[in-house]
C-alpha positions in Angstrom: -84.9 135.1 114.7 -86.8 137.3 112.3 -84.2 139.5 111.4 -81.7 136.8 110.5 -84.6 135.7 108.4 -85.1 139.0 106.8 -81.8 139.2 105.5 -81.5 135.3 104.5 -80.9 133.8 100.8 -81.7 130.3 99.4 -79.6 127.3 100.0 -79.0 126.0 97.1 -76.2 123.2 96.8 -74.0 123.1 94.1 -73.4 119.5 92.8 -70.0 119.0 91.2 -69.3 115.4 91.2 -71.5 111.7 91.1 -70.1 111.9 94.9 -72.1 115.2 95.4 -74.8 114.1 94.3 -75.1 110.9 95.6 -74.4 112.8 99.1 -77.2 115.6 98.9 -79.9 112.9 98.2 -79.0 110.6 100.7 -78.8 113.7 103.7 -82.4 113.6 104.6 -85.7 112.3 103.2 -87.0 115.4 101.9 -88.2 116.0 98.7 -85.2 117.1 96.5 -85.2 119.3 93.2 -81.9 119.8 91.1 -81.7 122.4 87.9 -79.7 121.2 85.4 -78.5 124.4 83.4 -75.8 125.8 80.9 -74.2 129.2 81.8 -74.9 130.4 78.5 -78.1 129.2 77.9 -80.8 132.4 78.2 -83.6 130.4 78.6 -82.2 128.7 81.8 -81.4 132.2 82.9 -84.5 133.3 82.8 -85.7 130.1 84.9 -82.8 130.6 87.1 -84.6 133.5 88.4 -87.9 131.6 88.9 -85.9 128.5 90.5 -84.1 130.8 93.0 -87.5 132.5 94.4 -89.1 128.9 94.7 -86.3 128.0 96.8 -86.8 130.7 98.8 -90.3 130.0 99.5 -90.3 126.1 100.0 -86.5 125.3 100.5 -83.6 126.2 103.3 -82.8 129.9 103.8 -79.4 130.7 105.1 -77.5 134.2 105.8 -74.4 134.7 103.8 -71.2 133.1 105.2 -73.5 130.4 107.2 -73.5 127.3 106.1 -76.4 126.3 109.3 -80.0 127.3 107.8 -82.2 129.9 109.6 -85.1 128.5 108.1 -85.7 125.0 107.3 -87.8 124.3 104.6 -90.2 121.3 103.2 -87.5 121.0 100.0 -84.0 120.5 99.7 -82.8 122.6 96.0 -79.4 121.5 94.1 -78.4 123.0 90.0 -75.4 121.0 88.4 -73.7 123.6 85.7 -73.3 121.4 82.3 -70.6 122.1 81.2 -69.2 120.6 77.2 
């Protein structure tokens, strides 16, 4: 549906644990890409905003409070937070 598409956001998983991650690379066989970041780090907010368009683009879209995609893409996207 176009309009569900319209008003769709990035799926971006959020990897917590080894079990996580282990998980979201086994799913499918799909290329996978994961940001590493630090919260506090401006430099990966700056790249946040260039990661979350290029998930757009080439990854799963999905409309907020779905967890089903409206769009399936040719990459899966993942960020694991470092935290100290």
């Amino acid at each position: 549906n176009n309009n569900e598409e319209d008003r769709s956001r990035p799926m971006i998983v959020l990897i917590k644990t080894p079990e996580d991650y282990v998980k979201f690379l086994e799913e499918d066989d799909r290329l996978c890409v994961i940001k590493f970041y630090a919260n506090w780090c401006k430099s990966c907010q700056k790249f946040g905003v260039k990661y979350r368009h290029l998930a757009f683009e080439e990854g799963d879209r999905i409309i907020a409070g779905s967890s089903s995609p409206v769009h399936t893409g040719e990459v899966r996207f993942a960020e694991v937070e470092y935290t100290a």
